[in-house]
PyMOL Python script that loads the backbone (N, CA, C, O; Angstrom):
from pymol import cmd

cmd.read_pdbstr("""\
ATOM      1  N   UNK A   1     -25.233 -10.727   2.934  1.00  0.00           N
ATOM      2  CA  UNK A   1     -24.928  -9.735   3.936  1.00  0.00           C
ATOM      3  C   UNK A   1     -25.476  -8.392   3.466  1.00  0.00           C
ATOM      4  O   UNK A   1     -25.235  -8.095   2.296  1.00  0.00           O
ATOM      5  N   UNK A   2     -26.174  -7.543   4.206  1.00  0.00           N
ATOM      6  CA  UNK A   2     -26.676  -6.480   4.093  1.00  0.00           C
ATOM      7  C   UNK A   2     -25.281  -5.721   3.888  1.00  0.00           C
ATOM      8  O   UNK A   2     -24.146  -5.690   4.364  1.00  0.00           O
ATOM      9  N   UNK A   3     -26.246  -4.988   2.650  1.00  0.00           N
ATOM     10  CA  UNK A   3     -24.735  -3.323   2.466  1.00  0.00           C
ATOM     11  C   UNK A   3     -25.408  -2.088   3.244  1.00  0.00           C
ATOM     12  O   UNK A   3     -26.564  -1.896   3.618  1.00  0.00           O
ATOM     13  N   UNK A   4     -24.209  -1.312   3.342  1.00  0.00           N
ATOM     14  CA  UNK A   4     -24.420   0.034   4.047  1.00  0.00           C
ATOM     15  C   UNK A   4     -23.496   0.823   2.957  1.00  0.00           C
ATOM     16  O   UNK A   4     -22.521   0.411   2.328  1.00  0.00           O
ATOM     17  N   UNK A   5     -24.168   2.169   2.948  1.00  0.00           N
ATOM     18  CA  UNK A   5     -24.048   3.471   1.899  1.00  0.00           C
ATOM     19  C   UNK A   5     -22.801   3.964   2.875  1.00  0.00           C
ATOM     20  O   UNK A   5     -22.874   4.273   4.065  1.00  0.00           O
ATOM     21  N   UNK A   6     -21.727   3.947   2.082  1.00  0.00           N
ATOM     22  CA  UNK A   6     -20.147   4.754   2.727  1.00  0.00           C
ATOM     23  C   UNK A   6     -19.979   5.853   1.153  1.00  0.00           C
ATOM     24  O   UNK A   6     -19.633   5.391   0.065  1.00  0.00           O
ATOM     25  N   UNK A   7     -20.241   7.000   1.344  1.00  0.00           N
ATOM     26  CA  UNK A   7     -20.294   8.059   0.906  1.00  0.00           C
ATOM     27  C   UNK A   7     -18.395   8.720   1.172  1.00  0.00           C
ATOM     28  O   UNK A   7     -18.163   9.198   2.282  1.00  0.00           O
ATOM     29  N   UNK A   8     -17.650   8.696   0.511  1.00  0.00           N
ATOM     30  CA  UNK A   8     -16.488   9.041   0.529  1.00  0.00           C
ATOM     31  C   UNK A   8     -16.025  10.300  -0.250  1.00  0.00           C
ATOM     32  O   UNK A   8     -16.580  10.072  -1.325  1.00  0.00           O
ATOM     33  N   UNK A   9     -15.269  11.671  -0.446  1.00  0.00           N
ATOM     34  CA  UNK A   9     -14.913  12.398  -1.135  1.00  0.00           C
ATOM     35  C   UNK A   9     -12.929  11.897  -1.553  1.00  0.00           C
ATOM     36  O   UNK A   9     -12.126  11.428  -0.746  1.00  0.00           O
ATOM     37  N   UNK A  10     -12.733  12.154  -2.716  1.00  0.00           N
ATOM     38  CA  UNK A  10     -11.549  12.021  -2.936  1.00  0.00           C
ATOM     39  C   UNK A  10     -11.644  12.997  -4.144  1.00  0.00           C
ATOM     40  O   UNK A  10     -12.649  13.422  -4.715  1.00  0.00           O
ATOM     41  N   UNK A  11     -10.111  13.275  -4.417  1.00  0.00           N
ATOM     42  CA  UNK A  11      -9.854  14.023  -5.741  1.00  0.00           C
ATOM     43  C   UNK A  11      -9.841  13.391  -6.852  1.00  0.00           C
ATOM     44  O   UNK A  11      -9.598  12.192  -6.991  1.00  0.00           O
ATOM     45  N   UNK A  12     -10.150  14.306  -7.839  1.00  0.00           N
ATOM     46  CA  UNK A  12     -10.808  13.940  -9.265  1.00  0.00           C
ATOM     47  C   UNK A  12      -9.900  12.801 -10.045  1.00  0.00           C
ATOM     48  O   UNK A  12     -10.344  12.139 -10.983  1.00  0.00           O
ATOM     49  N   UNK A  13      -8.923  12.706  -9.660  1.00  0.00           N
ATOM     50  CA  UNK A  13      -7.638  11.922 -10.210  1.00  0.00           C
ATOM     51  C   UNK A  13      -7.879  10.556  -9.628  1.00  0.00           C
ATOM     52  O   UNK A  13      -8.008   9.581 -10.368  1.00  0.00           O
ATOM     53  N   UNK A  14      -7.949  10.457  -8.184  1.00  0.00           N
ATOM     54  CA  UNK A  14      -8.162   9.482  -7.263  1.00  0.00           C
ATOM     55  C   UNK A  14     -10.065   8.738  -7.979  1.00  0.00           C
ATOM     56  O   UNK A  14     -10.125   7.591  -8.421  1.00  0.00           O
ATOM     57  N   UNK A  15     -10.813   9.281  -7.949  1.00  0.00           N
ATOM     58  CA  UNK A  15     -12.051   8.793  -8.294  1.00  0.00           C
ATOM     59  C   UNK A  15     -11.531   8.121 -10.412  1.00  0.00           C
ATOM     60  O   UNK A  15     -12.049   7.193 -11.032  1.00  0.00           O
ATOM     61  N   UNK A  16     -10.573   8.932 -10.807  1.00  0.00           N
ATOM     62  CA  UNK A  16     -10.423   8.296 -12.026  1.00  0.00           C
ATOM     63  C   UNK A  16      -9.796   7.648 -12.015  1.00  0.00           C
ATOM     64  O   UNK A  16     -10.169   6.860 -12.884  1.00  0.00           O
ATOM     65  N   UNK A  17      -8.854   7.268 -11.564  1.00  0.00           N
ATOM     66  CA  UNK A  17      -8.068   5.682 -11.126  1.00  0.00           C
ATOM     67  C   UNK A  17      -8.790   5.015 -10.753  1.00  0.00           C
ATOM     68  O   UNK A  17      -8.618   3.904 -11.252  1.00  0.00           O
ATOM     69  N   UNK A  18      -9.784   5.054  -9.929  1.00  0.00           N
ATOM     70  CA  UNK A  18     -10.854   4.254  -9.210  1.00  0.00           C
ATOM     71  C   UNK A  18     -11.556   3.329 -10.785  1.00  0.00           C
ATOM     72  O   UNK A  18     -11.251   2.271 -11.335  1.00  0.00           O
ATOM     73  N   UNK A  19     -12.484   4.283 -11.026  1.00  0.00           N
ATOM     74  CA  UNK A  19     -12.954   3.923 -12.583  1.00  0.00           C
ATOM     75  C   UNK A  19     -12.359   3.270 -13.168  1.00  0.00           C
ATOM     76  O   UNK A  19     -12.853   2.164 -13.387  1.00  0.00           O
ATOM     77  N   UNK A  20     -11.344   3.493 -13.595  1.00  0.00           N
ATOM     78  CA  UNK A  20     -10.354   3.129 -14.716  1.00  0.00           C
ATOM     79  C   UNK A  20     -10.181   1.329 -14.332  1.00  0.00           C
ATOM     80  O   UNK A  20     -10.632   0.331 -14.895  1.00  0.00           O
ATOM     81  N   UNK A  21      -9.301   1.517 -13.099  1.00  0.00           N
ATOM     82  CA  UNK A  21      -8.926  -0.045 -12.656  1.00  0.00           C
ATOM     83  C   UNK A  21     -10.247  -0.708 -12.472  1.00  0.00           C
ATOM     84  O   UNK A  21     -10.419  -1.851 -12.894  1.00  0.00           O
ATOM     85  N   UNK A  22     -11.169  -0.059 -11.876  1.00  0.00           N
ATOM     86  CA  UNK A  22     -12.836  -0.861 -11.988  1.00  0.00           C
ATOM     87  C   UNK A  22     -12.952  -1.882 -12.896  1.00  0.00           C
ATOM     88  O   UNK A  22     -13.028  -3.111 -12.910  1.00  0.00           O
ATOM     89  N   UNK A  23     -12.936  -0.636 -13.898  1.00  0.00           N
ATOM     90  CA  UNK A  23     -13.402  -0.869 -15.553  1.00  0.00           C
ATOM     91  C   UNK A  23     -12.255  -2.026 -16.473  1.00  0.00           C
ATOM     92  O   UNK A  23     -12.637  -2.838 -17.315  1.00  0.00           O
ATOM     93  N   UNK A  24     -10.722  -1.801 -16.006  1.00  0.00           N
ATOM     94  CA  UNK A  24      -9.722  -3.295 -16.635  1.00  0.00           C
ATOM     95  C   UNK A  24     -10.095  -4.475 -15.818  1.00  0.00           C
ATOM     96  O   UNK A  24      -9.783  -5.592 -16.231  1.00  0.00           O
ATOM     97  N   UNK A  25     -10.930  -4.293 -14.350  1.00  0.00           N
ATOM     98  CA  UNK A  25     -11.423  -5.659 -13.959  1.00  0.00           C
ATOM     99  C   UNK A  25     -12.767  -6.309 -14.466  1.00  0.00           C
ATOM    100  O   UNK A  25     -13.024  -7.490 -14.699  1.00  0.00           O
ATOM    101  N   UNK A  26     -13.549  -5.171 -14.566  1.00  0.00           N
ATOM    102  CA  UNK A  26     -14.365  -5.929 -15.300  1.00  0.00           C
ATOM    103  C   UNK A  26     -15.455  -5.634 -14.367  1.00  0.00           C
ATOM    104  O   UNK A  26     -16.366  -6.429 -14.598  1.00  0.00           O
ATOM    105  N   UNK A  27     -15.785  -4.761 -13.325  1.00  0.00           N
ATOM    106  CA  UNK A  27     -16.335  -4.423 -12.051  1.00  0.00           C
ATOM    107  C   UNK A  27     -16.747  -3.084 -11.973  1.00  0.00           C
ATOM    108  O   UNK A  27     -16.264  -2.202 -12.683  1.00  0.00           O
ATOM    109  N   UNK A  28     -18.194  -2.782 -10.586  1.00  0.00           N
ATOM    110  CA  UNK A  28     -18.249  -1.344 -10.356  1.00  0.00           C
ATOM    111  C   UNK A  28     -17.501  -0.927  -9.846  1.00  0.00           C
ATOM    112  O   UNK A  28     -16.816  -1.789  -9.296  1.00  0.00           O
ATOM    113  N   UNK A  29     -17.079   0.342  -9.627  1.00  0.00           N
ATOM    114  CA  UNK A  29     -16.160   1.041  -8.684  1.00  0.00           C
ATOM    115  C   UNK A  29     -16.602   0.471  -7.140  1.00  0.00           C
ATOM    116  O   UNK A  29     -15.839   0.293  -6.191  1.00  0.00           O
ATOM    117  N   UNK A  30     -17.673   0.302  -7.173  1.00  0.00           N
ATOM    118  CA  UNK A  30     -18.469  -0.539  -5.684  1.00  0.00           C
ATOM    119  C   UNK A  30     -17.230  -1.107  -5.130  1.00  0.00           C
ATOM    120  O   UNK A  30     -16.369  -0.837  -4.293  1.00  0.00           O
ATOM    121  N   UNK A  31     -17.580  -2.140  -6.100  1.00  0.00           N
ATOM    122  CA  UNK A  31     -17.112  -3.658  -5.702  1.00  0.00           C
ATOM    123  C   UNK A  31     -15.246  -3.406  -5.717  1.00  0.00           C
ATOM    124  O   UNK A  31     -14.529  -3.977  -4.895  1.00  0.00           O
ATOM    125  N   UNK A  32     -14.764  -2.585  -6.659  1.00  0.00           N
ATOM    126  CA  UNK A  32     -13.565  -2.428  -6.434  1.00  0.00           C
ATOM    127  C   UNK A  32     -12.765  -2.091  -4.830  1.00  0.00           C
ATOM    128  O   UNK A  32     -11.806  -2.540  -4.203  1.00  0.00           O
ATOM    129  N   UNK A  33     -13.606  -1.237  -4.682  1.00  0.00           N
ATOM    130  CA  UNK A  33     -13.320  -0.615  -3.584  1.00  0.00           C
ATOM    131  C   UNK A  33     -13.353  -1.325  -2.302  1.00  0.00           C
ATOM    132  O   UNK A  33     -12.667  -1.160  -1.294  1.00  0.00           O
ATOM    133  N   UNK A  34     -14.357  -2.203  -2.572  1.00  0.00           N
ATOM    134  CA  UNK A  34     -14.879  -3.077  -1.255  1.00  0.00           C
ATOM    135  C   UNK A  34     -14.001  -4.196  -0.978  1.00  0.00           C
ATOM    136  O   UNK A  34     -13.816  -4.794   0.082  1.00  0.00           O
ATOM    137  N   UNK A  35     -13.373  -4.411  -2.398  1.00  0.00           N
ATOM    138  CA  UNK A  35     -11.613  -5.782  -2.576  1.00  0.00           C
ATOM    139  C   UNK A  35     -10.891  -5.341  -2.162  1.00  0.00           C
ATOM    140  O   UNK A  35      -9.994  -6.117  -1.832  1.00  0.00           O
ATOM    141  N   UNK A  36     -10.632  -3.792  -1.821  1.00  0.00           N
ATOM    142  CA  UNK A  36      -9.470  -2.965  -1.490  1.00  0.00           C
ATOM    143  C   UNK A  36      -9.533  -3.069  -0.152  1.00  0.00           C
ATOM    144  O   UNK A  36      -8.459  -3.340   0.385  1.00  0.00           O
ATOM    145  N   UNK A  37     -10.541  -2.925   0.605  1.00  0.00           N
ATOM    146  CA  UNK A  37     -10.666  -2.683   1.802  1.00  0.00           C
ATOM    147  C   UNK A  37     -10.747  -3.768   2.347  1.00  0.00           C
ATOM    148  O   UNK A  37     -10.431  -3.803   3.536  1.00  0.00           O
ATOM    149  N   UNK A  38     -11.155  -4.919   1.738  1.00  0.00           N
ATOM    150  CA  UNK A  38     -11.329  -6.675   2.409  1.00  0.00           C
ATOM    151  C   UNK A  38     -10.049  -7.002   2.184  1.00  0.00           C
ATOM    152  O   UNK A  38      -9.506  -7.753   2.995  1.00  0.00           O
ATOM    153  N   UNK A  39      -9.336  -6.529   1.087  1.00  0.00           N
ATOM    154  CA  UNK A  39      -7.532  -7.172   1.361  1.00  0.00           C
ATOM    155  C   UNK A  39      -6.846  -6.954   1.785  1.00  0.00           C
ATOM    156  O   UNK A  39      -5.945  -7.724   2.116  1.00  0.00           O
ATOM    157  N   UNK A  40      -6.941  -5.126   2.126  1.00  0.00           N
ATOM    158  CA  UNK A  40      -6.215  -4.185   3.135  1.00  0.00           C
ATOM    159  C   UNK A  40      -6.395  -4.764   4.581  1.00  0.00           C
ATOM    160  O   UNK A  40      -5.328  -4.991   5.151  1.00  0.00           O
ATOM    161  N   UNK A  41      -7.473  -5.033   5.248  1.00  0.00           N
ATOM    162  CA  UNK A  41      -8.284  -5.718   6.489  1.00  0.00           C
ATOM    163  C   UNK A  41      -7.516  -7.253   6.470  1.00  0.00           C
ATOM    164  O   UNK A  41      -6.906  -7.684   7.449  1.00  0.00           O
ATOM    165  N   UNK A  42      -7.628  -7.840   5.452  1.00  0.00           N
ATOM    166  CA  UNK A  42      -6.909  -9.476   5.341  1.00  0.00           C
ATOM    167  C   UNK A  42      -5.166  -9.339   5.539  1.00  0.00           C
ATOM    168  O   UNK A  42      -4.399 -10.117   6.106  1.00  0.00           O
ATOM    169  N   UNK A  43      -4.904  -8.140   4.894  1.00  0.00           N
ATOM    170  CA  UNK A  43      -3.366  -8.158   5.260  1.00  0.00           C
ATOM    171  C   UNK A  43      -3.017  -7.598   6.539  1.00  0.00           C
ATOM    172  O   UNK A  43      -1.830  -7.739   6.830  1.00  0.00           O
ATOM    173  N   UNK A  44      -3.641  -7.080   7.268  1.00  0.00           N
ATOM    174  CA  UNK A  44      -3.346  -6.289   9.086  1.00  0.00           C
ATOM    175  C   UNK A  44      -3.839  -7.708   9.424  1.00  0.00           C
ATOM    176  O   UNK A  44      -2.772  -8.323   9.448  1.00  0.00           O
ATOM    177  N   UNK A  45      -4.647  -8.455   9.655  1.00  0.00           N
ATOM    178  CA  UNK A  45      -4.826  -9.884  10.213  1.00  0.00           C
ATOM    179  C   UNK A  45      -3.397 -10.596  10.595  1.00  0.00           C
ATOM    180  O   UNK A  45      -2.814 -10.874  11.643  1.00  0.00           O
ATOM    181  N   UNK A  46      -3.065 -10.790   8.769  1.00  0.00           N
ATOM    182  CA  UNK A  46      -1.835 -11.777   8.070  1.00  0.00           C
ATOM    183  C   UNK A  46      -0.432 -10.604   9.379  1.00  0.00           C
ATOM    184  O   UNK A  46       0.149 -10.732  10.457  1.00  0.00           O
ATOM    185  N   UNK A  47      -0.491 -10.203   8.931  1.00  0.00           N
ATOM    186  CA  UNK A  47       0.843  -9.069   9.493  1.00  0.00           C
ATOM    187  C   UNK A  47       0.753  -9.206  10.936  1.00  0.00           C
ATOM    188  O   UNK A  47       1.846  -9.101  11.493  1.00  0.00           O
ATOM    189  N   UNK A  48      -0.357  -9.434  11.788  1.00  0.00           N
ATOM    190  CA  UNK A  48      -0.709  -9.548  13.084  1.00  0.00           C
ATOM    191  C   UNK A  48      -0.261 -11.208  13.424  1.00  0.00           C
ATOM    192  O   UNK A  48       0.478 -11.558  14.343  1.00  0.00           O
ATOM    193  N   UNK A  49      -0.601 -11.666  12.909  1.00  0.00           N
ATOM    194  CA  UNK A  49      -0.427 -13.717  13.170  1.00  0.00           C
ATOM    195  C   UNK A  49       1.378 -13.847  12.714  1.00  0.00           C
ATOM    196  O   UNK A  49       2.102 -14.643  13.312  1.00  0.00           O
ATOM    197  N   UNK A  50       1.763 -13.193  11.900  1.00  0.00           N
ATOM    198  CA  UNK A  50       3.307 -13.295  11.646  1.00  0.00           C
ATOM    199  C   UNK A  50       4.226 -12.497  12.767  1.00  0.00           C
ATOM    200  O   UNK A  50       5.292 -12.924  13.211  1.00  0.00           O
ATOM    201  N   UNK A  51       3.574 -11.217  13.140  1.00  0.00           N
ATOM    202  CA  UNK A  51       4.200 -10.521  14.401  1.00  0.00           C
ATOM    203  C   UNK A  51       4.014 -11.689  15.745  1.00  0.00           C
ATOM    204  O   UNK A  51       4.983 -11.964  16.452  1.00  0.00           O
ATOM    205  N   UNK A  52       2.798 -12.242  15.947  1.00  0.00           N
ATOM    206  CA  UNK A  52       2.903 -13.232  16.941  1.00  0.00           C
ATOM    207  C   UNK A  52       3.264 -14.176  16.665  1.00  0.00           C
ATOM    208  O   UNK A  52       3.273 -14.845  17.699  1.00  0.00           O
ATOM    209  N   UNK A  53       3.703 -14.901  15.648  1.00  0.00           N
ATOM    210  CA  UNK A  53       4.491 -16.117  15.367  1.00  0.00           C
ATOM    211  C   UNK A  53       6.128 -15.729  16.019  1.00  0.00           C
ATOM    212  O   UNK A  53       6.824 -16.389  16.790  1.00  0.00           O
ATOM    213  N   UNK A  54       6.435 -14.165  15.248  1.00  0.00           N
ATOM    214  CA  UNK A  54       8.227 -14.496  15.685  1.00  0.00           C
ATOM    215  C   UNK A  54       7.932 -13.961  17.400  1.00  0.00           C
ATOM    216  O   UNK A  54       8.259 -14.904  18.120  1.00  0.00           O
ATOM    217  N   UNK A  55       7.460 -12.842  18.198  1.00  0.00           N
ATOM    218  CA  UNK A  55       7.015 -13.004  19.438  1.00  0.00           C
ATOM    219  C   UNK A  55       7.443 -14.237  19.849  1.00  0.00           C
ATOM    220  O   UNK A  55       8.397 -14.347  20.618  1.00  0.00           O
ATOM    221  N   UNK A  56       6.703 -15.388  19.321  1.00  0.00           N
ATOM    222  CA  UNK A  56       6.462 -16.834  20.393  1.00  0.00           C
ATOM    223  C   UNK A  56       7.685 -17.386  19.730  1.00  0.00           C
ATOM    224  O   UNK A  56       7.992 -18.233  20.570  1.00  0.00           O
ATOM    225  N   UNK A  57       8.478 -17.467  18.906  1.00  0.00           N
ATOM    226  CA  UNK A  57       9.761 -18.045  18.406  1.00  0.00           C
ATOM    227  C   UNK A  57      10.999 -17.041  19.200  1.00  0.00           C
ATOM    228  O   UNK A  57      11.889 -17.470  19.934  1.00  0.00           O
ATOM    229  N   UNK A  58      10.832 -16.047  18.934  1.00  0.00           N
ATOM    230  CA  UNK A  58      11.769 -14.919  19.813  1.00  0.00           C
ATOM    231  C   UNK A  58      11.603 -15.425  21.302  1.00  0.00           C
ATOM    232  O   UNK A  58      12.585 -15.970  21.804  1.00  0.00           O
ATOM    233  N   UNK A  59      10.618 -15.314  21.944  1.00  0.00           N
ATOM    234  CA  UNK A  59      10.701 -16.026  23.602  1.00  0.00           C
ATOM    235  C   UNK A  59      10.323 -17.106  24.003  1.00  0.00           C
ATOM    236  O   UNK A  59       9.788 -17.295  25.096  1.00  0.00           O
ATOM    237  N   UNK A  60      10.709 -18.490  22.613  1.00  0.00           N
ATOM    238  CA  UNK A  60      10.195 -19.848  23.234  1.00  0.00           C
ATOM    239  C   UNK A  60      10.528 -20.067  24.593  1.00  0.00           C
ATOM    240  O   UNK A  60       9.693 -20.264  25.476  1.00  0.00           O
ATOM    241  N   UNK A  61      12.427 -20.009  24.841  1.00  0.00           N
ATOM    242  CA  UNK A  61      13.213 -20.606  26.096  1.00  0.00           C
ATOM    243  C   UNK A  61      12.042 -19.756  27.129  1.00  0.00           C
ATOM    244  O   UNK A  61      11.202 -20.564  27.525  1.00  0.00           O
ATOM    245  N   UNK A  62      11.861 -18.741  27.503  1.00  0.00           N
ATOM    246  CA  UNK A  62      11.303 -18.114  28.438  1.00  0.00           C
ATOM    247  C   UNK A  62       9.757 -18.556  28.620  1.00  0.00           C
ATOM    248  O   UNK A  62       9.348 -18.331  29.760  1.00  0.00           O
ATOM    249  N   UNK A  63       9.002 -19.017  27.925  1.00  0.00           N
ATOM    250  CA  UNK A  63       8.019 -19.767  27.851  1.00  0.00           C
ATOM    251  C   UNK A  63       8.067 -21.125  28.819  1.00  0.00           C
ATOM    252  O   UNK A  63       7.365 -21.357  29.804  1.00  0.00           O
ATOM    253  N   UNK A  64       9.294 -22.089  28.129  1.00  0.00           N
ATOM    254  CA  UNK A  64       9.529 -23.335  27.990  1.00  0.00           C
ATOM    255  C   UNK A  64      10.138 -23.261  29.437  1.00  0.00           C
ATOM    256  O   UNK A  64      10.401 -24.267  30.095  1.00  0.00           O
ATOM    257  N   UNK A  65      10.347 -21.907  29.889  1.00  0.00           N
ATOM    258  CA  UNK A  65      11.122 -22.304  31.094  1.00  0.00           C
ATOM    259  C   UNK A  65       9.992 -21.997  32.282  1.00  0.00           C
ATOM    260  O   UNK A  65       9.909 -22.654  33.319  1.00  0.00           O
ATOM    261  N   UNK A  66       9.241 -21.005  31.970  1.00  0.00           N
ATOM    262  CA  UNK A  66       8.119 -20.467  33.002  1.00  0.00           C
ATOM    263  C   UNK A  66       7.100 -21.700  33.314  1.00  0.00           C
ATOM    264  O   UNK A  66       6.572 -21.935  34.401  1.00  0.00           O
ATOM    265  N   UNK A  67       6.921 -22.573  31.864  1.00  0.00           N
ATOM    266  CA  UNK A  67       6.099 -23.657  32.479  1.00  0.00           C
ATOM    267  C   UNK A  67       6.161 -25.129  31.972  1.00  0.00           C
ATOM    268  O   UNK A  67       5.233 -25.935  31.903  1.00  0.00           O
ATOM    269  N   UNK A  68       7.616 -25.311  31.594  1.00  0.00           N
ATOM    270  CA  UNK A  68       8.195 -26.357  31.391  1.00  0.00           C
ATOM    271  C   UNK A  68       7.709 -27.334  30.442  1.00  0.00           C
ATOM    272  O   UNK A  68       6.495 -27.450  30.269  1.00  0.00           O
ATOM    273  N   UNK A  69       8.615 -28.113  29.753  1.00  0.00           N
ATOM    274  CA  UNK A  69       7.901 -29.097  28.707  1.00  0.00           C
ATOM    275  C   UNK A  69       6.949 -29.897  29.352  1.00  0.00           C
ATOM    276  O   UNK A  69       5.960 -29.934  28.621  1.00  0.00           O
ATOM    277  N   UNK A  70       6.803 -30.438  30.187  1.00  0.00           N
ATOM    278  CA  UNK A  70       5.079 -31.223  30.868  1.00  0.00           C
ATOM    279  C   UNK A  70       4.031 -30.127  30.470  1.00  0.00           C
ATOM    280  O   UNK A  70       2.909 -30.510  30.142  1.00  0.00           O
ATOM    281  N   UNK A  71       4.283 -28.971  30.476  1.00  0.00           N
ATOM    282  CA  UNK A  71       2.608 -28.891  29.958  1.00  0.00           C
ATOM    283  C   UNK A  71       2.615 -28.971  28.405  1.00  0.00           C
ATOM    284  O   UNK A  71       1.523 -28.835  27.854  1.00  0.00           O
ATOM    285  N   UNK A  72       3.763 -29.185  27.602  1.00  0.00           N
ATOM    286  CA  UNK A  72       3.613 -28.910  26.266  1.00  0.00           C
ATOM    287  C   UNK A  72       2.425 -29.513  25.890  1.00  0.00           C
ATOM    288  O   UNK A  72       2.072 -30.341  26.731  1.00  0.00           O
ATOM    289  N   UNK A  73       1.562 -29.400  24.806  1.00  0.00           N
ATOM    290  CA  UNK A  73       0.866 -30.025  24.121  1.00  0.00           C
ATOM    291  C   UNK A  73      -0.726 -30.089  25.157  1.00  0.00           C
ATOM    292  O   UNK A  73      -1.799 -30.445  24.671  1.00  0.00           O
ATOM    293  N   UNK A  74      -0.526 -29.612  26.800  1.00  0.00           N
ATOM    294  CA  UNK A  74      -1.644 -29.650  27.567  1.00  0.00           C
ATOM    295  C   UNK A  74      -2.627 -28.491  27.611  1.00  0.00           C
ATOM    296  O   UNK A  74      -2.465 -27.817  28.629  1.00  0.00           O
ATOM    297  N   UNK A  75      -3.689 -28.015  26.740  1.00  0.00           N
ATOM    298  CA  UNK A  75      -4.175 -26.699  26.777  1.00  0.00           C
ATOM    299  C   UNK A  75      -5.149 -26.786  27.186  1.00  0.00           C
ATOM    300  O   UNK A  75      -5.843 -25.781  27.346  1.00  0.00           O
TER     301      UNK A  75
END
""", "prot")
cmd.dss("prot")
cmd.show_as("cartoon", "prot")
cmd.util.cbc("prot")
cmd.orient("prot")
């Protein structure tokens, strides 16, 4: 996959934490950053599919009643 240049400012503290944890993984600050943002992105997904799981558990009966067990299982 092609990369694109994301040019970011943060404070001097923030860019040395950056480094630092980089550097106990074993990684550029690049790549650190880019795990941060692919797990941050993976957890709003995860948090989204669990909000619509209890949704559809919270209003099965109203479901089950709008279009009855015959269509269960018919999609």
């Amino acid at each position: 996959m092609p990369k694109t240049q994301l040019n970011v400012r943060v404070d001097e503290a923030t860019a040395e934490a950056a480094r630092q944890r980089a550097l106990q993984r074993g990684m550029s600050v690049n790549r650190y950053i880019e795990e941060l943002v692919q797990r941050d992105a993976g957890e709003v997904g995860h948090t989204f599919v669990e909000a619509a799981a209890d949704f559809m558990k919270q209003y099965e009966s109203v479901f089950a009643e709008e279009f009855g067990p015959e269509r269960e299982g018919n999609r």
